[in-house]
C-alpha positions in Angstrom: -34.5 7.5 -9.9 -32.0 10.3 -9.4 -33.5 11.0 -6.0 -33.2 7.2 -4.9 -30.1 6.5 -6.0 -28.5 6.7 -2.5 -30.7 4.2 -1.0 -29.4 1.6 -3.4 -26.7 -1.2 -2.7 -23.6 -0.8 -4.8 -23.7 -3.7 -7.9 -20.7 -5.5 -10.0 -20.4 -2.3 -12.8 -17.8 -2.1 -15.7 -15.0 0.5 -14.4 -14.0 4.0 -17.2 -10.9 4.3 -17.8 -10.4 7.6 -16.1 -6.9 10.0 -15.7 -7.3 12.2 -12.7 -5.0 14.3 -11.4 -3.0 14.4 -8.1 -4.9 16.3 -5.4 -4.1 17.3 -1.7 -7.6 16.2 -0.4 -7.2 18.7 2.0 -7.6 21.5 -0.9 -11.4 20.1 -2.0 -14.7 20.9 -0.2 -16.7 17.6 1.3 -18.7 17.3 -2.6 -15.1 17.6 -4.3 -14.0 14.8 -2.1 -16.7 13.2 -2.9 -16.5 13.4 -6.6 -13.2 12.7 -6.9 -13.5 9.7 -4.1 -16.2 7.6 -6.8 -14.4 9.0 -9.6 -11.3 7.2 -8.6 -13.2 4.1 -7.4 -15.3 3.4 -11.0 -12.1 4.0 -12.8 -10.8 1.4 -10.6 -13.6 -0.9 -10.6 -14.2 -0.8 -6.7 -16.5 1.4 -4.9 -16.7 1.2 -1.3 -20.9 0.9 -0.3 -19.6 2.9 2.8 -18.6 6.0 0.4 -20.7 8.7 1.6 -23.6 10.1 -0.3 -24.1 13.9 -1.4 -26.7 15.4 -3.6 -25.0 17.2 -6.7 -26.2 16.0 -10.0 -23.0 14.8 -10.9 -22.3 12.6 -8.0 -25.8 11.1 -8.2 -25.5 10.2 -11.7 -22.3 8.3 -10.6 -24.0 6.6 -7.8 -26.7 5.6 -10.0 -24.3 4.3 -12.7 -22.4 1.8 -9.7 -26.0 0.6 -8.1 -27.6 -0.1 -11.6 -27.4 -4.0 -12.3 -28.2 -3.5 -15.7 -27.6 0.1 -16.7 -29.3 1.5 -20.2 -26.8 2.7 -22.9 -27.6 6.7 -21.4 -26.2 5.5 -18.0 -23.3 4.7 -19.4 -22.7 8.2 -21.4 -23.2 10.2 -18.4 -21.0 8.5 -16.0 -18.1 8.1 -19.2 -19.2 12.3 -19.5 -19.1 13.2 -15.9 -15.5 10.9 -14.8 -14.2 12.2 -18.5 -14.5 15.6 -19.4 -16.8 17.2 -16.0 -14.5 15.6 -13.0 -11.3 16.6 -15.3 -11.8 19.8 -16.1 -13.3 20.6 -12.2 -9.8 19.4 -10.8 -7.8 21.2 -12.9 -9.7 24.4 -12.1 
């Protein structure tokens, strides 16, 4: 499902509660931007279906959790895992 993930519309998801630093943009490669782009928006509650698409683990677990209309309790934990403690300690690097 991890591989398909991209080709799926974005559904109505419950947002995490996220605290992500303040980043030049600038400073972060295009999978950074990326991360930190659906990061933001499922902490927010709003991800635009227009956010590009890259292939890291990370990112496609996130991409899965905002297309799933009924996601299972472990798409939940990684998404909470990934915006949490993975995104978090990647910006602060």
């Amino acid at each position: 499902m991890l591989e398909n993930c991209a080709k799926l519309s974005v559904v109505a998801f419950e947002p995490i509660e996220a605290e992500l630093p303040i980043i030049n943009p600038n400073k972060l490669s295009t999978d950074q931007k990326y991360l930190f782009n659906i990061c933001k928006g499922i902490s927010r509650g709003d991800i635009s279906s227009s956010l590009s698409l890259r292939v890291t683990t990370a990112n496609r677990i996130l991409r899965l959790y905002v297309v799933a209309i009924e996601p299972l309790m472990e798409l939940k934990t990684l998404p909470k895992y990934v915006i949490k403690v993975y995104s978090s300690s990647w910006f602060e690097i």
